[in-house]
C-alpha positions as CSV (number, residue, x, y, z in Angstrom):
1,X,-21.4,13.5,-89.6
2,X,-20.5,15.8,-92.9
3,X,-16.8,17.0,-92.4
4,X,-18.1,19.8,-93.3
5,X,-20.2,20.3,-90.3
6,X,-17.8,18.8,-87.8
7,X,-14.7,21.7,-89.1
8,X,-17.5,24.3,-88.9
9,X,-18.5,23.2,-84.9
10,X,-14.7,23.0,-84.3
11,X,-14.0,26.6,-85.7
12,X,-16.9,27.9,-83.9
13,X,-15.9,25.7,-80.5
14,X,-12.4,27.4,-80.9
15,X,-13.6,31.0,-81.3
16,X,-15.6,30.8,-78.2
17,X,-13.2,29.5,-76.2
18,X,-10.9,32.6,-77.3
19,X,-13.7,34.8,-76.6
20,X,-14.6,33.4,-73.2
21,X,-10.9,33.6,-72.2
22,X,-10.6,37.6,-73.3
23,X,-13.6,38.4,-71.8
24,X,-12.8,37.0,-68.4
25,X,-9.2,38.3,-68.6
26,X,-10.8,41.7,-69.7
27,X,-12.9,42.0,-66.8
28,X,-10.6,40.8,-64.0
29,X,-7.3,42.0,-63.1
30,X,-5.2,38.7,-62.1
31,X,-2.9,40.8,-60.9
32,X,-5.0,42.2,-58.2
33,X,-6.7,38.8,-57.2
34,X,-4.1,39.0,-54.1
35,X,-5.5,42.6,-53.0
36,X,-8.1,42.6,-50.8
37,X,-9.4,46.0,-51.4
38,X,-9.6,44.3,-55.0
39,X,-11.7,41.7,-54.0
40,X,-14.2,43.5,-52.2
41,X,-14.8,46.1,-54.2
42,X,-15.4,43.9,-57.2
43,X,-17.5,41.3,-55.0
44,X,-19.7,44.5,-54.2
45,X,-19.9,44.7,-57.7
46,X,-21.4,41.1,-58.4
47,X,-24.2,41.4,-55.3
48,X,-25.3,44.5,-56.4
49,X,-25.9,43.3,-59.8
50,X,-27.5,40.2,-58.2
51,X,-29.4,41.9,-56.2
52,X,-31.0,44.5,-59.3
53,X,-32.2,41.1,-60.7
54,X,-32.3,37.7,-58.6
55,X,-33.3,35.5,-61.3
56,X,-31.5,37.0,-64.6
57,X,-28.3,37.4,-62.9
58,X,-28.7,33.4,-61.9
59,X,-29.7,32.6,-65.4
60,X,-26.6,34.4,-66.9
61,X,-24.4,32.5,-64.0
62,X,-26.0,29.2,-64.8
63,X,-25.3,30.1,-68.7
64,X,-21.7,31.4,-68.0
65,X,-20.8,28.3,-65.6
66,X,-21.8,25.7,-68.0
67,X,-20.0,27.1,-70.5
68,X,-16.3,27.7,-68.4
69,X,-17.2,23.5,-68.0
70,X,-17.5,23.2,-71.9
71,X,-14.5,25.1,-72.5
72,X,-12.2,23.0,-70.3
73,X,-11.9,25.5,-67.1
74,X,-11.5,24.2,-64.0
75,X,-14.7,24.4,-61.6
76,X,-13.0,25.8,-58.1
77,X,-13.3,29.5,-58.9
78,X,-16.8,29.3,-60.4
79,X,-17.7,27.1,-57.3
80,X,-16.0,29.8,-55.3
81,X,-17.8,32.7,-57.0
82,X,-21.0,30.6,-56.7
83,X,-20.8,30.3,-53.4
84,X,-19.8,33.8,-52.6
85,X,-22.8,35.4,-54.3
86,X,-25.6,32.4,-53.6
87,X,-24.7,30.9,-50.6
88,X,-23.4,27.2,-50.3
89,X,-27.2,25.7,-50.5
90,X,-28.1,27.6,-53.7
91,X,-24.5,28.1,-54.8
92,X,-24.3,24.1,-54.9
93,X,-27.2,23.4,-56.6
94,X,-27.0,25.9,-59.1
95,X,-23.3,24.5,-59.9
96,X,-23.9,20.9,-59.6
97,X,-26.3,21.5,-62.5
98,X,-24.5,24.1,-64.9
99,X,-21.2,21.4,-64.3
100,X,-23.0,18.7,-65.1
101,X,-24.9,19.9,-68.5
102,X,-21.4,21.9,-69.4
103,X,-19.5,17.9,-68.7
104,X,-22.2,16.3,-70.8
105,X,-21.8,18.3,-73.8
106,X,-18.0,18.4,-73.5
107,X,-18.1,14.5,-73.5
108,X,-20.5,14.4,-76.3
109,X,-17.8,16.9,-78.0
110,X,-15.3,14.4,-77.0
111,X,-17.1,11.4,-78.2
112,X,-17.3,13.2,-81.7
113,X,-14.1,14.5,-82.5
114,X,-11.4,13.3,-80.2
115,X,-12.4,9.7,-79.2
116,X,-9.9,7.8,-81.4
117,X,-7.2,10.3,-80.1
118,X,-8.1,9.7,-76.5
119,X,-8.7,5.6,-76.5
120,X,-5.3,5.5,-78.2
121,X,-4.0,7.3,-76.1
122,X,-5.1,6.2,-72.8
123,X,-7.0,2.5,-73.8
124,X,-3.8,0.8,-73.1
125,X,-3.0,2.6,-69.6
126,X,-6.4,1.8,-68.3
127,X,-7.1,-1.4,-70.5
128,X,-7.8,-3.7,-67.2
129,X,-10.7,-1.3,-65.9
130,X,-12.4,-1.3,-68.8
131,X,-14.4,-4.7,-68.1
132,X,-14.6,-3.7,-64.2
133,X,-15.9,-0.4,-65.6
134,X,-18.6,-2.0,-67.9
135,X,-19.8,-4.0,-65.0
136,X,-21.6,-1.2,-63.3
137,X,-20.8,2.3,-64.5
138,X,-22.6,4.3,-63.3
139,X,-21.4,3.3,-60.0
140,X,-18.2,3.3,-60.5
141,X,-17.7,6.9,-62.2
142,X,-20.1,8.3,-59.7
143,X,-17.2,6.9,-57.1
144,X,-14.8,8.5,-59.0
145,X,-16.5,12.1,-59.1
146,X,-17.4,11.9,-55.6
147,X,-13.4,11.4,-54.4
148,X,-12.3,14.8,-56.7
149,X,-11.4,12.1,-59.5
150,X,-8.6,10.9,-58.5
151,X,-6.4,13.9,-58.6
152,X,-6.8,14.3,-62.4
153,X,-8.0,17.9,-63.7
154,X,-11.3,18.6,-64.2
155,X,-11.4,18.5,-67.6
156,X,-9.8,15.6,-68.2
157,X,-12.5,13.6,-65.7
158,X,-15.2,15.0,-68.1
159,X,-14.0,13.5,-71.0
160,X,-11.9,10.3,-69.7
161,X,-15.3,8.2,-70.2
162,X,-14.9,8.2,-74.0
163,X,-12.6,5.5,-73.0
164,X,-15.0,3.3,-71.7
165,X,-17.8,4.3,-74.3
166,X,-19.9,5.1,-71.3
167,X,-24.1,5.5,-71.7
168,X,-24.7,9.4,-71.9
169,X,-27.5,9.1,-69.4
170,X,-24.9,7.5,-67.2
171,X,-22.5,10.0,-67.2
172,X,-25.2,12.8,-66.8
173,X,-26.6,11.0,-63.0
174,X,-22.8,10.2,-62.1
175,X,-21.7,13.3,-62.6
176,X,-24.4,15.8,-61.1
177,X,-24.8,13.1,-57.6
178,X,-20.9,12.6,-57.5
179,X,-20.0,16.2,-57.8
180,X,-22.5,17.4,-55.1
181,X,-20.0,16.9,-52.0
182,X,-17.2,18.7,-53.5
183,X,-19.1,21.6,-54.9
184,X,-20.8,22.1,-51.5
185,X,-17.4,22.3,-49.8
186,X,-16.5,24.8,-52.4
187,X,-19.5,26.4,-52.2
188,X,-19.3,27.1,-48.4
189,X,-15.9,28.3,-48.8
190,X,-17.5,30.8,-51.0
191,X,-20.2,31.8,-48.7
192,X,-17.6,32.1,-45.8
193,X,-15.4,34.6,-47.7
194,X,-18.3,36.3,-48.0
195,X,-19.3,36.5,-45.0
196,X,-16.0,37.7,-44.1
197,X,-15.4,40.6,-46.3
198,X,-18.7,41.7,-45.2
199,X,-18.0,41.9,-41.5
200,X,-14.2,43.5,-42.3
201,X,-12.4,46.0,-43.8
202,X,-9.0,45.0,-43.2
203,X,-8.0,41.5,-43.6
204,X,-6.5,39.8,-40.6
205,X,-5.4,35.9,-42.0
206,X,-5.8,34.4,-38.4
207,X,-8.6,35.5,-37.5
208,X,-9.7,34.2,-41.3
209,X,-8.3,31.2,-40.9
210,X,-10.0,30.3,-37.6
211,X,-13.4,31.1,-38.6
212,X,-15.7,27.9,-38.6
213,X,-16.4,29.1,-42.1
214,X,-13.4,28.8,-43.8
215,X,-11.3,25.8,-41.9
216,X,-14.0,23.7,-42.0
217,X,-14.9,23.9,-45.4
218,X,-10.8,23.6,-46.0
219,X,-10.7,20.6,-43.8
220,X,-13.2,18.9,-45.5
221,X,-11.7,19.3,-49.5
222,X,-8.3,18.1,-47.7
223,X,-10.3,15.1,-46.6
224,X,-11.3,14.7,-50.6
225,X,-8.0,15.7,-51.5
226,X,-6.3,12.6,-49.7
227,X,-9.5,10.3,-50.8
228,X,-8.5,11.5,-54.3
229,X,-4.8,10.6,-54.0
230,X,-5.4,7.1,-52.3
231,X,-7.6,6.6,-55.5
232,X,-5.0,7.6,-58.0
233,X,-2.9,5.7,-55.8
234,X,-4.9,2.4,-56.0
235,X,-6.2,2.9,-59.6
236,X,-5.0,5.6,-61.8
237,X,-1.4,5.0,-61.4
Protein backbone atom coordinates (compact mmCIF):
# COMPACT_ATOMS: atom_id res chain seq x y z
CA UNK A 1 0.00 0.00 0.00
CA UNK A 2 1.19 3.84 -0.91
CA UNK A 3 2.73 5.36 2.34
CA UNK A 4 0.92 7.90 1.48
CA UNK A 5 -2.32 6.27 2.07
CA UNK A 6 -1.27 4.17 5.07
CA UNK A 7 0.00 7.91 7.13
CA UNK A 8 -3.33 9.34 5.93
CA UNK A 9 -5.59 6.10 7.51
CA UNK A 10 -3.19 6.43 10.58
CA UNK A 11 -3.85 10.23 11.09
CA UNK A 12 -7.43 9.76 10.52
CA UNK A 13 -7.46 6.34 12.93
CA UNK A 14 -5.81 8.69 15.51
CA UNK A 15 -8.22 11.59 15.32
CA UNK A 16 -11.12 9.43 15.85
CA UNK A 17 -9.87 7.74 18.55
CA UNK A 18 -9.38 11.35 20.25
CA UNK A 19 -12.80 12.21 19.25
CA UNK A 20 -14.48 9.02 20.48
CA UNK A 21 -12.63 9.51 23.85
CA UNK A 22 -13.92 13.36 24.35
CA UNK A 23 -17.16 12.60 23.38
CA UNK A 24 -17.68 9.84 25.82
CA UNK A 25 -15.88 11.75 28.59
CA UNK A 26 -18.08 14.75 27.55
CA UNK A 27 -21.19 13.05 28.07
CA UNK A 28 -20.56 11.06 31.22
CA UNK A 29 -19.42 12.23 34.41
CA UNK A 30 -16.81 9.46 35.75
CA UNK A 31 -17.00 11.07 38.73
CA UNK A 32 -20.61 10.32 39.30
CA UNK A 33 -20.50 6.66 37.93
CA UNK A 34 -20.49 5.68 41.91
CA UNK A 35 -23.91 7.80 42.53
CA UNK A 36 -26.88 6.04 42.11
CA UNK A 37 -29.14 8.90 41.64
CA UNK A 38 -26.51 9.37 38.71
CA UNK A 39 -27.04 6.25 37.27
CA UNK A 40 -30.66 6.22 37.06
CA UNK A 41 -31.28 9.40 35.95
CA UNK A 42 -29.00 8.97 33.02
CA UNK A 43 -30.20 5.22 32.38
CA UNK A 44 -33.75 6.96 32.12
CA UNK A 45 -32.16 8.93 29.67
CA UNK A 46 -30.90 6.05 27.32
CA UNK A 47 -34.57 4.07 27.41
CA UNK A 48 -36.34 6.97 26.68
CA UNK A 49 -34.26 7.66 23.68
CA UNK A 50 -34.63 3.97 22.86
CA UNK A 51 -37.84 3.94 23.19
CA UNK A 52 -38.66 7.36 20.69
CA UNK A 53 -36.93 5.05 18.06
CA UNK A 54 -36.33 1.17 18.57
CA UNK A 55 -34.36 0.54 15.50
CA UNK A 56 -32.22 3.93 15.01
CA UNK A 57 -31.23 3.94 18.46
CA UNK A 58 -29.91 0.15 17.87
CA UNK A 59 -28.34 1.12 14.70
CA UNK A 60 -26.39 4.01 16.40
CA UNK A 61 -25.47 1.42 19.34
CA UNK A 62 -24.41 -1.23 16.92
CA UNK A 63 -22.34 1.75 15.04
CA UNK A 64 -20.98 3.19 18.41
CA UNK A 65 -20.10 -0.47 19.82
CA UNK A 66 -18.08 -1.55 16.95
CA UNK A 67 -16.29 1.35 16.83
CA UNK A 68 -15.27 1.52 21.01
CA UNK A 69 -13.90 -2.38 19.62
CA UNK A 70 -11.78 -0.61 16.77
CA UNK A 71 -10.45 1.94 19.02
CA UNK A 72 -8.98 -0.53 21.57
CA UNK A 73 -11.88 -0.11 24.49
CA UNK A 74 -12.51 -2.72 26.47
CA UNK A 75 -16.10 -4.55 25.82
CA UNK A 76 -17.56 -4.91 29.70
CA UNK A 77 -19.24 -1.53 29.87
CA UNK A 78 -20.68 -1.55 26.42
CA UNK A 79 -21.82 -5.20 27.24
CA UNK A 80 -23.11 -3.75 30.38
CA UNK A 81 -24.91 -0.86 28.70
CA UNK A 82 -26.08 -3.35 26.08
CA UNK A 83 -27.58 -5.36 28.39
CA UNK A 84 -29.16 -2.65 30.40
CA UNK A 85 -31.08 -1.09 27.62
CA UNK A 86 -31.78 -4.53 25.28
CA UNK A 87 -32.03 -7.09 27.53
CA UNK A 88 -29.39 -10.07 27.71
CA UNK A 89 -31.05 -11.95 24.55
CA UNK A 90 -30.93 -8.89 22.30
CA UNK A 91 -28.21 -7.16 24.23
CA UNK A 92 -25.91 -10.30 23.36
CA UNK A 93 -26.60 -10.63 20.01
CA UNK A 94 -26.40 -7.17 19.12
CA UNK A 95 -22.80 -7.18 20.82
CA UNK A 96 -21.52 -10.35 19.69
CA UNK A 97 -21.91 -8.80 16.25
CA UNK A 98 -20.70 -5.04 16.63
CA UNK A 99 -17.46 -6.92 18.73
CA UNK A 100 -16.79 -9.10 16.27
CA UNK A 101 -16.91 -6.68 12.98
CA UNK A 102 -15.09 -3.79 15.30
CA UNK A 103 -12.17 -7.06 16.19
CA UNK A 104 -12.02 -7.82 12.48
CA UNK A 105 -11.20 -4.53 11.26
CA UNK A 106 -8.87 -3.84 14.20
CA UNK A 107 -6.91 -7.02 13.21
CA UNK A 108 -6.94 -6.09 9.62
CA UNK A 109 -5.47 -2.60 10.99
CA UNK A 110 -3.08 -4.61 12.87
CA UNK A 111 -2.10 -6.82 10.06
CA UNK A 112 -1.32 -3.58 8.07
CA UNK A 113 0.59 -1.37 10.18
CA UNK A 114 1.81 -3.02 13.27
CA UNK A 115 2.48 -6.71 12.31
CA UNK A 116 6.28 -6.60 12.21
CA UNK A 117 6.14 -4.68 15.54
CA UNK A 118 3.89 -7.32 17.19
CA UNK A 119 5.65 -10.75 15.75
CA UNK A 120 8.84 -9.18 17.02
CA UNK A 121 7.66 -8.60 19.73
CA UNK A 122 5.73 -11.49 20.83
CA UNK A 123 6.92 -14.42 17.99
CA UNK A 124 9.49 -15.48 20.30
CA UNK A 125 7.29 -15.70 23.57
CA UNK A 126 4.75 -17.73 21.85
CA UNK A 127 7.03 -19.38 19.11
CA UNK A 128 6.05 -23.18 20.24
CA UNK A 129 2.13 -22.48 19.63
CA UNK A 130 2.58 -21.26 16.49
CA UNK A 131 2.60 -24.83 14.64
CA UNK A 132 -0.07 -26.20 17.35
CA UNK A 133 -1.99 -22.98 16.32
CA UNK A 134 -1.69 -23.67 12.52
CA UNK A 135 -3.00 -27.11 12.97
CA UNK A 136 -6.58 -26.08 13.53
CA UNK A 137 -7.19 -22.41 14.20
CA UNK A 138 -10.08 -21.76 14.18
CA UNK A 139 -10.54 -24.08 16.98
CA UNK A 140 -8.11 -23.08 18.91
CA UNK A 141 -8.76 -19.18 19.02
CA UNK A 142 -12.37 -19.87 19.31
CA UNK A 143 -11.08 -21.83 22.78
CA UNK A 144 -9.38 -18.95 23.61
CA UNK A 145 -12.25 -16.32 23.14
CA UNK A 146 -14.65 -18.55 24.84
CA UNK A 147 -12.33 -18.74 28.28
CA UNK A 148 -12.17 -14.51 28.47
CA UNK A 149 -8.62 -15.07 26.59
CA UNK A 150 -6.70 -15.97 28.94
CA UNK A 151 -6.68 -12.93 31.16
CA UNK A 152 -5.09 -10.71 28.48
CA UNK A 153 -7.13 -7.34 27.69
CA UNK A 154 -9.40 -7.23 25.19
CA UNK A 155 -7.59 -5.45 22.79
CA UNK A 156 -4.71 -7.18 22.82
CA UNK A 157 -6.86 -10.71 22.13
CA UNK A 158 -8.10 -8.89 18.90
CA UNK A 159 -4.95 -8.35 17.54
CA UNK A 160 -2.64 -11.16 19.04
CA UNK A 161 -3.49 -13.37 15.76
CA UNK A 162 -1.25 -11.25 13.65
CA UNK A 163 1.21 -13.54 15.20
CA UNK A 164 -0.03 -16.51 13.82
CA UNK A 165 -0.97 -14.91 10.39
CA UNK A 166 -4.41 -16.25 11.02
CA UNK A 167 -7.26 -16.58 7.86
CA UNK A 168 -9.53 -13.40 8.32
CA UNK A 169 -12.57 -15.61 7.86
CA UNK A 170 -11.20 -17.52 10.80
CA UNK A 171 -10.90 -15.04 13.06
CA UNK A 172 -14.32 -13.49 12.15
CA UNK A 173 -16.35 -17.27 13.17
CA UNK A 174 -13.91 -17.65 16.28
CA UNK A 175 -14.52 -14.56 17.50
CA UNK A 176 -18.37 -13.89 17.15
CA UNK A 177 -19.16 -18.01 18.54
CA UNK A 178 -16.30 -17.67 21.24
CA UNK A 179 -17.40 -14.35 22.60
CA UNK A 180 -21.18 -15.30 22.82
CA UNK A 181 -20.86 -16.85 26.57
CA UNK A 182 -19.11 -13.96 28.01
CA UNK A 183 -21.19 -11.26 26.41
CA UNK A 184 -24.36 -13.07 27.61
CA UNK A 185 -23.14 -13.07 31.17
CA UNK A 186 -22.41 -9.43 30.72
CA UNK A 187 -25.34 -8.85 29.15
CA UNK A 188 -27.62 -10.26 31.91
CA UNK A 189 -25.75 -8.36 34.35
CA UNK A 190 -26.94 -5.45 32.34
CA UNK A 191 -30.47 -6.44 32.23
CA UNK A 192 -30.45 -7.25 36.01
CA UNK A 193 -29.18 -3.69 36.96
CA UNK A 194 -31.92 -2.78 35.13
CA UNK A 195 -34.29 -4.40 36.48
CA UNK A 196 -33.17 -3.19 39.66
CA UNK A 197 -33.05 0.52 39.39
CA UNK A 198 -36.48 0.13 37.99
CA UNK A 199 -38.10 -1.57 40.99
CA UNK A 200 -35.95 1.02 43.56
CA UNK A 201 -35.23 4.24 44.54
CA UNK A 202 -32.77 3.79 47.02
CA UNK A 203 -30.03 1.37 46.67
CA UNK A 204 -29.68 -1.34 49.26
CA UNK A 205 -26.26 -3.57 48.23
CA UNK A 206 -27.63 -6.77 49.91
CA UNK A 207 -30.63 -6.95 48.75
CA UNK A 208 -28.61 -6.16 45.16
CA UNK A 209 -26.32 -8.63 45.71
CA UNK A 210 -28.79 -11.42 46.47
CA UNK A 211 -30.95 -10.98 43.52
CA UNK A 212 -30.84 -14.11 41.15
CA UNK A 213 -30.03 -11.37 38.58
CA UNK A 214 -26.98 -10.06 39.53
CA UNK A 215 -25.06 -13.11 41.63
CA UNK A 216 -25.69 -15.33 39.04
CA UNK A 217 -24.59 -13.58 36.23
CA UNK A 218 -21.45 -12.64 38.71
CA UNK A 219 -20.93 -16.28 39.40
CA UNK A 220 -20.83 -17.27 36.15
CA UNK A 221 -17.86 -14.52 34.69
CA UNK A 222 -15.99 -15.74 37.98
CA UNK A 223 -16.38 -19.16 36.54
CA UNK A 224 -14.62 -17.63 33.15
CA UNK A 225 -12.50 -15.64 35.14
CA UNK A 226 -10.69 -18.80 36.79
CA UNK A 227 -11.10 -20.72 33.28
CA UNK A 228 -9.17 -17.64 31.90
CA UNK A 229 -6.41 -17.82 34.57
CA UNK A 230 -5.86 -21.71 34.40
CA UNK A 231 -5.43 -20.85 30.53
CA UNK A 232 -2.84 -18.20 30.99
CA UNK A 233 -1.59 -20.45 33.54
CA UNK A 234 -1.14 -23.48 31.20
CA UNK A 235 -0.32 -21.46 28.00
CA UNK A 236 0.22 -17.80 28.02
CA UNK A 237 2.75 -17.76 30.78
Amino acid sequence: MNRNLKLLLATTYGFCLIALLFAVFYYLDLKDLTNYTYIKEKGSEFLYLKNQNLYLFIFIFFIFSALWVFFLGFGSPIAILSGFMFGKWIGTFICAIAFTVGASFLYSLANLYFKKFIINYLSKKIEKYQKFFKKNELLYFLAFRFTGGGGIPFAFQNILPVVFDMKLKNYIISTFLGLLPTLFIINSLGSGINKIIEKNDTVNYFNIISDPEIYLPILGFLIILVLSLIVKKKIFK
